[in-house]
N, C-alpha and C positions, 0 to 999 in steps of 0.2 A: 392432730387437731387441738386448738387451746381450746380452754374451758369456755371462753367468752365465744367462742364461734359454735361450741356444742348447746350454748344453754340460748344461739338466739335460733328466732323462730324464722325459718325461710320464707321469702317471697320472692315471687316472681316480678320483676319489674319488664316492662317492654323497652325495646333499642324506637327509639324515635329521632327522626330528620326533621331540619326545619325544614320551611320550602325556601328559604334562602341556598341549599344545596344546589339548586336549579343554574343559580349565576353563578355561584362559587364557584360548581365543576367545569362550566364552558369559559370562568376566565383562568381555571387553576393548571386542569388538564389540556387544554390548548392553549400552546406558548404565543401566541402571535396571531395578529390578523387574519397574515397569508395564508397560516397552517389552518386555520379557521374555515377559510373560503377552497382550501383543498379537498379539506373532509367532506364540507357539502358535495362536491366534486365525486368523490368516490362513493358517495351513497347514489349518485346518480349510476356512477358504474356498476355497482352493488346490484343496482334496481334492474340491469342489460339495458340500459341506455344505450341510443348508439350515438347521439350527440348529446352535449351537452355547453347552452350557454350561458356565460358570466356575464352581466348587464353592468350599470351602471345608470340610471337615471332618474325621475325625478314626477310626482304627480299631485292632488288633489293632500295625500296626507304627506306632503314631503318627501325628502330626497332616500333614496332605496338603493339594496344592493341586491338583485335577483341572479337566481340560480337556476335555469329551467332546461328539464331533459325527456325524453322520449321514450324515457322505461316503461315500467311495467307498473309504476302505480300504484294505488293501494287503496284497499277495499276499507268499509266502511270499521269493518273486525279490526281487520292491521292496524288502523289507525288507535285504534281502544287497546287491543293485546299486545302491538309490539310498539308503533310509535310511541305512542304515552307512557311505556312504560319502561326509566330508564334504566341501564345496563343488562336490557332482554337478552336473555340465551339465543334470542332465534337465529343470528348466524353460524350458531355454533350448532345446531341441530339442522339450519337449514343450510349450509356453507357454499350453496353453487343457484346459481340463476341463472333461467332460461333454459332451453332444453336443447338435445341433441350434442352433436360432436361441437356445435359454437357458445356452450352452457360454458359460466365465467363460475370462479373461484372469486367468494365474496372476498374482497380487501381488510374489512373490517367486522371483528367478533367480538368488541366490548360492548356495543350498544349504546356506547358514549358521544357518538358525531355529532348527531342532531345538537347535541348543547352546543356548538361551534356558534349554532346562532345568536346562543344567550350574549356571549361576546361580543359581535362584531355591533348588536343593537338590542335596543329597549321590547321591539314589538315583531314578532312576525305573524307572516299570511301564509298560506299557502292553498294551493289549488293543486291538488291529486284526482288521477282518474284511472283507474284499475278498467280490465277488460268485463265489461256486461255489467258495468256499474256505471251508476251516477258520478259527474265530479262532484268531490267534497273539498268544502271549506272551513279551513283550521285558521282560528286565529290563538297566540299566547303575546299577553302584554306579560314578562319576566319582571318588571317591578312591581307589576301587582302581585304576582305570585309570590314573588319576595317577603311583603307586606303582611303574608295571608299569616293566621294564629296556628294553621298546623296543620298536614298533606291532606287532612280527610276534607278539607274545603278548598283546595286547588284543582280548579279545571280551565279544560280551554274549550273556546267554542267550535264546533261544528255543526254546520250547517250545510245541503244541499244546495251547488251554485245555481239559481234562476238565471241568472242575466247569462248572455253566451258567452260560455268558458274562453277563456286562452288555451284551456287544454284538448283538443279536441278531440283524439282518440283515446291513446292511455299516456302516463308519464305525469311528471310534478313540477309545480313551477313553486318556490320562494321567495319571497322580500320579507327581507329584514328595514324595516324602517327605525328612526331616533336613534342613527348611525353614532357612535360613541369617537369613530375617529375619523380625520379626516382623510380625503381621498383625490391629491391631486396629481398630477401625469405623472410627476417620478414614483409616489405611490402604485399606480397604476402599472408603471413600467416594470415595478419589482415585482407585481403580481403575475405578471406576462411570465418572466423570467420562472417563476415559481410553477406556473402553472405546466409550463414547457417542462417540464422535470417530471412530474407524474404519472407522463408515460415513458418507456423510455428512446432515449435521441437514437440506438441502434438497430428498433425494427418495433414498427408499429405496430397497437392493438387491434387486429382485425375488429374493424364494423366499431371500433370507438374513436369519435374526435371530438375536442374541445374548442369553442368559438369565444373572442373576447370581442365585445362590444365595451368602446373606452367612454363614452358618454349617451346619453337618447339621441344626438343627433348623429349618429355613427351607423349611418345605412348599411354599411358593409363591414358586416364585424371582421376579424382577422382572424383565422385558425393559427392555433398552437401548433408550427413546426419547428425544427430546428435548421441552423441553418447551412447550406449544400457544403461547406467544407468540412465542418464536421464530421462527414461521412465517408471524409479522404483522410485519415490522419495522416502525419507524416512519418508516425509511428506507433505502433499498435502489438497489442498482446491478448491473446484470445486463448483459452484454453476450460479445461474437464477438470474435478476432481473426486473422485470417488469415495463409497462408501469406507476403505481403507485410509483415506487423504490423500493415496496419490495423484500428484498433479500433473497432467500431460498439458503443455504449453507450443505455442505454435508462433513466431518472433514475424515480422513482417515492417521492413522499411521501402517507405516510396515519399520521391521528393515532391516537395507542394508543388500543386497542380498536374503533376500526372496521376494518372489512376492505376500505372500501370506498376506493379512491386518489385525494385529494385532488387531487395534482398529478402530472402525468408532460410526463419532454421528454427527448428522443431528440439524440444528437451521431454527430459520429464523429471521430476522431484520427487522423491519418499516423503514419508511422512517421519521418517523415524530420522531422517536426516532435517527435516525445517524445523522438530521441536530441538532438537539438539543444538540451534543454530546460539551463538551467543546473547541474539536478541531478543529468544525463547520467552514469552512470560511464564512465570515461576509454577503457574498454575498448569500451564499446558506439557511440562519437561516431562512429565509422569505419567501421560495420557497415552497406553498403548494404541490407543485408536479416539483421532479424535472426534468421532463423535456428530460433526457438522455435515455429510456429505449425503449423498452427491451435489454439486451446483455446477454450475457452468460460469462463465466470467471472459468478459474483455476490459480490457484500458487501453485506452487512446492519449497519445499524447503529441504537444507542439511545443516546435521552440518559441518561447515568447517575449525574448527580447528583441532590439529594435527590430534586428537583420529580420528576426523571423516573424516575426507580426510583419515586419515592411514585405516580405515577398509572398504574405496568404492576402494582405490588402493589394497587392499587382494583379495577382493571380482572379482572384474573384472579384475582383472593382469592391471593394468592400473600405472603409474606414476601419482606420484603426480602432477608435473609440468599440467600435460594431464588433469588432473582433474580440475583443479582450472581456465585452457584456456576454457574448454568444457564450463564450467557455467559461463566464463564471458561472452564466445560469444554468450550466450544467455541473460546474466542478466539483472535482473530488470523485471520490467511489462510493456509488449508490446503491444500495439494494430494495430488488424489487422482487415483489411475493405473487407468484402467477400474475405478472405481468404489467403489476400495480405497486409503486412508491410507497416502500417500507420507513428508509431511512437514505438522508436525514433530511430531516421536513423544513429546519429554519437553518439560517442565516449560522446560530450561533453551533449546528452540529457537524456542519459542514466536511470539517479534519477528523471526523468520530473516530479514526484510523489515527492519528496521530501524526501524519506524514509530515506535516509544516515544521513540528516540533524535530524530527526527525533530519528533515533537512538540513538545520541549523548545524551538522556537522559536515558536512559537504555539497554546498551551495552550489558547484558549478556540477557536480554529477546528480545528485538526490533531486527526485522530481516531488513540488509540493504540487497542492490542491487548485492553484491557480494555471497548471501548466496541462493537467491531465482531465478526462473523463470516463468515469467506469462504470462499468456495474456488474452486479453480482445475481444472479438469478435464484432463487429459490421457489418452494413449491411448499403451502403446507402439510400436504401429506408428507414430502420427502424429509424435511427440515426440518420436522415439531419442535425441536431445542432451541429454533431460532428465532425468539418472539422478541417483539417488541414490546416497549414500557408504557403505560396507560397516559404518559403523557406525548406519544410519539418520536421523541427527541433520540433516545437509544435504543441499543437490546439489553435483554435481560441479562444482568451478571452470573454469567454461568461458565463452566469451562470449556463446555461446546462451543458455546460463545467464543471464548478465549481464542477457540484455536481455528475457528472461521476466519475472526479476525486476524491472528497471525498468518495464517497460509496467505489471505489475500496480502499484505506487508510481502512476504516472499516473495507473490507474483511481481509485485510492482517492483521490489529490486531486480527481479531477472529483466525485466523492463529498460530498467536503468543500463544495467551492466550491457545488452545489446546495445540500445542506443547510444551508449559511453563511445563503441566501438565505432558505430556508425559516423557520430559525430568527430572522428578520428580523420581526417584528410588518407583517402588510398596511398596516394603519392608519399604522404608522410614518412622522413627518414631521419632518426636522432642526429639532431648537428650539437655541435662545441656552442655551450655558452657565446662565444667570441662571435658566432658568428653568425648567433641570434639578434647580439645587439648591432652588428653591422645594419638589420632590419631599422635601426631609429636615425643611420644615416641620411643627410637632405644631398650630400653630392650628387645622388642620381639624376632628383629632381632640377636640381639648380643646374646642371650639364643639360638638359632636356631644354628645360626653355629658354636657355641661351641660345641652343641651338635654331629653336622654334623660332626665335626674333630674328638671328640671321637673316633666317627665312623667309620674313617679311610675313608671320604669323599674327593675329589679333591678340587682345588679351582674354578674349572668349573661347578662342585657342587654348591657349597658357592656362585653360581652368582646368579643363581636361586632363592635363598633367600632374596638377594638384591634388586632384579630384583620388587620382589611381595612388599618388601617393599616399592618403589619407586611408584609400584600402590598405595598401600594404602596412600602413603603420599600425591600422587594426588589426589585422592579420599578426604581426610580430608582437602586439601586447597582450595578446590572448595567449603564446606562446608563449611568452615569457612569464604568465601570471602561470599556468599551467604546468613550468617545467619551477617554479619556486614552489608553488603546492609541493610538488614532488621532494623537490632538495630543503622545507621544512621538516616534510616527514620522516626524512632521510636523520635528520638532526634529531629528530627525537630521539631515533634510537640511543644514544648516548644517554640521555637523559630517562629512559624506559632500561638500561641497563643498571644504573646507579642505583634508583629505586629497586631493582632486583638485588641489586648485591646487598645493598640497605639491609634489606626485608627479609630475605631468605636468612644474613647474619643474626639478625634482634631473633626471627621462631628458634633456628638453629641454636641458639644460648639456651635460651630457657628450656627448649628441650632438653637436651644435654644436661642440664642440672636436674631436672627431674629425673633423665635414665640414671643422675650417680647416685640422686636418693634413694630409687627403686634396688640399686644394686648393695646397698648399703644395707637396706633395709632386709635384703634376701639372705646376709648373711647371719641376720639374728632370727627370721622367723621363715618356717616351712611354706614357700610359697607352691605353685603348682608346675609342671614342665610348661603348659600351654604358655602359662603368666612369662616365664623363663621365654622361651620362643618368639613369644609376641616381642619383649624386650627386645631383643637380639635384632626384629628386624627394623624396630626404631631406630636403633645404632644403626644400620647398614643405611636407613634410608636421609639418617641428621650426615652419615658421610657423603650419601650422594650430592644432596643437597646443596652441602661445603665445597664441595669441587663444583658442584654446575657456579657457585656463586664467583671460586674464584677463574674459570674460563672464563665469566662474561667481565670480570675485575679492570681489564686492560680497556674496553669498552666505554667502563663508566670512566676513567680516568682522562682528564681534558687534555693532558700531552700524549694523546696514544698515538703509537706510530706504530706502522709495519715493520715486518722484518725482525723483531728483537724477540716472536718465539714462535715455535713450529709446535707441529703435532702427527701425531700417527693416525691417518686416515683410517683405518681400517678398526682402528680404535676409537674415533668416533663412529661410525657406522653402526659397529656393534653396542655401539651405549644407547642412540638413539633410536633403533630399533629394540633394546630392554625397554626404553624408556614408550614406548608406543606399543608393548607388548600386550596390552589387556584392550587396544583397540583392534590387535592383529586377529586376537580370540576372538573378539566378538564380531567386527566382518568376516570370519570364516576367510581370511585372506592367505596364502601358501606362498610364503615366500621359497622361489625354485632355487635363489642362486644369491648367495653374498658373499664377498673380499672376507678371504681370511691370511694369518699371516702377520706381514706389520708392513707398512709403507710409511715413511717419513716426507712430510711436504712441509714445504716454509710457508704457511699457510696459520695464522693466528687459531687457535682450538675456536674460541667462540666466533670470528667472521667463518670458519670451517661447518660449524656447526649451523650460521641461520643458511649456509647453500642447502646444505643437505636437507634441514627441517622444511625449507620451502619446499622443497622437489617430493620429499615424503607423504609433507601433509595434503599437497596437490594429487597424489597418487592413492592415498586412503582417501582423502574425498571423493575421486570418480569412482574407485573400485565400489566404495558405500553406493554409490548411482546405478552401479552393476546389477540387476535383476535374472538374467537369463547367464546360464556358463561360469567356470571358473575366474575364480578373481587372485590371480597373480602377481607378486612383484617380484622382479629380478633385479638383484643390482652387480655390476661389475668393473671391475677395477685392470687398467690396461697401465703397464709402466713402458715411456716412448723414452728410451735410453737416448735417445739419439738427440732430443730434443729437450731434456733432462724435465720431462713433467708426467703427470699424470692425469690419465685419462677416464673419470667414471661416465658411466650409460648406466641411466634408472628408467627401467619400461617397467610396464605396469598394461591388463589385460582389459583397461577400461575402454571407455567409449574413444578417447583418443581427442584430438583438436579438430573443429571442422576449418576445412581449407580458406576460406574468408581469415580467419583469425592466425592462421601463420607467420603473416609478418607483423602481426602488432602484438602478441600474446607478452611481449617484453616491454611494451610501451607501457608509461605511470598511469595509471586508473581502467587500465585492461582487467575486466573480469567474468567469468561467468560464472558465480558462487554467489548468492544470495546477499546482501549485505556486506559483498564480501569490500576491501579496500582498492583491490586491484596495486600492489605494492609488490606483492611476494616475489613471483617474478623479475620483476623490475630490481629490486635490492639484489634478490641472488645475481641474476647478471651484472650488476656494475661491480657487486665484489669479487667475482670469477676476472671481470676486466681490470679492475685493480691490481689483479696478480698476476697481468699479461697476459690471459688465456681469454678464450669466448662459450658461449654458453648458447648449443645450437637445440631446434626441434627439430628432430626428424620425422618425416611423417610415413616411413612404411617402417615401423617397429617391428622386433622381433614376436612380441605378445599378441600384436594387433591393437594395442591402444596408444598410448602415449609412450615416445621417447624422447629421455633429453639426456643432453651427450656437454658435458664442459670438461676442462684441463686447468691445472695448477701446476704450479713448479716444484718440484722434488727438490726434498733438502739434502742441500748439498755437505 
């Protein structure tokens, strides 16, 4: 302590609030109008309301926004100990409304909502009527309160209603008058959309509905529903995940307009495998347990380009326009807290997932926030780590947080990766280039309605033919945008190899120079064996290094060709399993069976190398998915003299491929691994068929999970 702080004399000063607090927090803490008129909304739920309606009109003091519901109202005390007084405890002590097995989990525990009104207006009223009570009458003009010299002279009035209430049993009604913004039908229609969100679109809250009344002359207000197709997706993902993280998921496709599920298949994820995932945030990679669970969750989703907006507008008589409003007003992944609209409240929180951003790397597979609908359930007892921020817009930055929000990112790629598959044509069979662009040929057409004239056909006829051509020519440019997606990323690798060779040569130097000065240096002064050891495996690891750089050498290089070098299969195997060995420990994986020996194939080391690493790393992935039984890989090595190649088979004791995905597991954007690219496959196979051979799945393996069986040519 300094002198100057020891020799002054303390006092007590008091923390004092203007009453301008009052508008600050209702325009500070609530972002927006809508979120404004939602919060009223949830103190009606709060209160067990079982309806609640949104007005709009207009009287004696001017034009008003009322809020009125059927709760439970509020005695004359409430109004003095809890209303009037702002950020009360009381739903944190009182946290449930209403009694018996139909009592509600309050939505809201800052005490903060009521200021929602300061916002929206100058003046409110209101009329509350609790059970064996009087209604009472609360008015606050907020500029005057503004105005006042200091809180101990800020009140509002209450009075006993004389004239016959609007309330008649119990419940509360609001208006907010000296409306601050305006309020016309597309305002209105945003509020519709918003309102609809509060509960949620996947299963109603027993005994609560919301009514919108869009002006006074509006006899028939409109409930807040969603609407009937919504409730069909064309695809859907529903799933568990527990206090550990594991996520058990449940896959489900059916085509618009049937109700009835084309396709379904069931997974499940680790936790210890989604932190690990590339896309990991940094916070979550360390979390033996994250922390968020249990919740429950689905996502919905639609295709919603032309084709697929034109055939949900066939199917339900619906406008498109209709369509595209119905899924914004729900869009994205929402979460809701016993049963009630957590997040996100506005317009601007929408992607609070990140997904839009996310898509931006692959546009025709990654689903953003305008295609999908989700939500995430929680509970506050169950999920206390998952609070939202006192301005409702996010959650709190936590790692809990973190890895809530990652799992569901995981769910919604497994999403993806099913639907990838869906949207794959069954019939679908890899053709030649050549004979994709045949698809942009017009002969067909032009033979057709020659024919059709012959024939003494109209020209309304002749449209008809046009008409299918124009299909087909859609059909072939999807194809061909999809199979160049592919042979870009194909090219990369060249360009992902250079940069390796680059990068791994620049560390490898400067390493090396430091191992000569260390070795330099040991020979003038006493260093330790460990220090000596440690060295030695630097050296082993700058040599591994040097060689992975110059296998992948011929890769980066723009003139590579096949054929000018071979390698020893069995010598790659044994490296790339060294090189996977601290993953082999830690899955607990037993490898029964590997090629020993030496086999020579004309086979490039590094194209050699991405077969094997696809086929390996797709086999440590399922085995990690393996819960229950040994996790196995064999691999074996068959020399077919006769045909002068070589044959490996890698099973592995995992879950194996389910039968849907058998003939397309080798099609470009096939996958079932979280974020995954759906590529691996696909590359190994065309480089197995570069070197004359095929690259099959078998599905009754020797392990019982996955086998895959390819051939190379032995060098000769």
């Amino acid at each position: 302590m300094s002198k100057t702080s020891r020799s002054t004399k303390g006092k007590s000063i008091p923390l004092a609030f203007h009453p301008r607090v009052f508008s600050a927090l209702g325009s500070d803490l609530v972002t927006n109008d809508l979120v404004a008129i939602t919060e009223l909304v949830k103190n009606s739920y709060d209160a067990f309301a079982k309806r609640v309606d949104v007005r709009f009109g207009s009287d004696d003091s001017g034009e008003f926004i009322e809020i009125q519901d059927d709760g439970e109202g509020m005695s004359l005390e409430i109004i003095r100990d809890v209303w009037c007084m702002v950020g009360t405890p009381f739903r944190l002590t009182r946290p449930t409304s209403g009694k018996g097995p139909r009592a509600r989990r309050a939505s809201g525990e800052k005490g903060l909502g009521r200021l929602s009104a300061a916002r929206l207006g100058n003046r409110l009223e209101m009329l509350t009527k609790a059970k064996s009570e009087p209604c009472w009458e609360v008015q606050v003009d907020w500029d005057e309160l503004a105005e006042s010299d200091d809180l101990s002279s800020c009140t509002v009035e209450v009075n006993e209603a004389t004239a016959s209430p609007a309330v008649k049993r119990t419940g509360t009604r609001i208006r907010i008058y000296d409306l601050k913004s305006e309020w016309d039908e597309d305002r209105v229609d945003e509020l519709q959309d918003h309102l609809s969100r509060m509960v949620s679109p996947f299963k109603t809250v027993e005994g609560f509905s919301i009514w919108l009344s869009r002006n006074e002359g509006d006899t028939t207000p409109t409930r807040i529903t969603p609407q009937e197709f919504l409730k069909f997706p064309k695809y859907a993902l529903e799933g568990t995940v527990d206090e550990a993280g594991s996520l058990k998921w449940c896959y489900s496709f059916r085509p618009i307009g049937s109700k009835k599920v084309r396709r379904s298949i069931a997974g499940e994820l680790q936790w210890e495998t989604m932190r690990e995932e590339r896309t990991a945030p940094r916070r979550v990679v360390g979390l033996e347990n994250p922390g968020c669970g249990p919740f429950s969750f689905e996502i919905r989703a639609w295709d919603v380009d032309l084709v697929g907006v034109r055939d949900i507008a066939d199917h339900y008589d619906l406008d498109k326009r209709t369509i595209r409003q119905s899924i914004g007003a729900y869009k994205g992944i929402s979460v809701y807290r016993d049963g009630i609209l957590v997040l996100p409240k506005s317009e601007n929180s929408r992607d609070w997932l990140g997904l839009d951003r996310r898509r931006i790397s692959d546009v025709g597979k990654r689903l953003g926030t305008s295609q999908l609908v989700g939500y995430a359930t929680i509970t506050a007892d169950r999920n206390p780590k998952i609070k939202d921020t006192s301005d409702r817009e996010r959650l709190v930055d936590l790692p809990e947080v973190r890895a809530f929000e990652h799992i569901l990112v995981c769910a919604v790629a497994t999403l993806e990766n099913e639907r990838q598959a869906d949207r794959i044509d069954q019939a679908a069979v890899e053709k030649p280039m050549a004979e994709i662009f045949d698809g942009l040929s017009a002969e067909d057409l032009v033979d057709e309605v020659v024919e059709a004239a012959d024939e003494g056909a109209s020209a309304k006829d002749a449209l008809q033919f046009v008409k299918k051509h124009e299909r087909n020519l859609a059909k072939t440019r999807k194809e061909i945008e999809r199979r160049f997606i592919y042979y870009s990323q194909l090219a990369t690798v060249g360009t992902i190899a250079e940069f390796l060779v680059h990068e791994v040569r620049n560390r490898t130097t400067t390493i090396n120079a430091f191992v000569r000065a260390f070795r330099e240096f040991a020979e003038e002064y006493e260093v330790t064996e460990k220090m000596t050891r440690n060295v030695g495996r630097a050296e082993n690891a700058i040599a591994s290094l040097a060689q992975l750089a110059e296998t992948f050498a011929p890769l980066a290089n723009r003139s590579f060709r096949r054929g000018r070098r071979s390698c020893d299969l069995v010598d790659r195997v044994a490296r790339l399993l060294d090189a996977k060995s601290a993953e082999t420990k830690k899955l607990n994986i037993d490898i029964i069976r590997f090629p020993t020996g030496s086999c020579g194939v004309a086979v490039d080391p590094g194209e050699m190398d991405a077969i094997l690493l696809n086929l390996l790393d797709n086999a440590f992935y399922w085995l990690g998915q393996t819960r229950d039984g040994k996790r196995q890989l064999a691999i074996r090595l068959t020399r077919v003299r006769r045909k002068q190649r070589a044959e490996v088979t890698i099973e592995d004791s995992g879950p194996g491929v389910p039968e849907e995905y058998w003939y397309k597991i080798f099609l470009a954007g096939v996958t079932r691994k979280p974020n995954g690219i759906g590529m691996g496959l696909t590359i190994a196979s065309e480089l197995v068929a570069a070197y004359g051979g095929q690259m099959k799945y078998l599905p009754q393996g020797g392990l019982g999970g996955a086998t895959f069986v390819f051939d190379v040519p032995l060098k000769k």
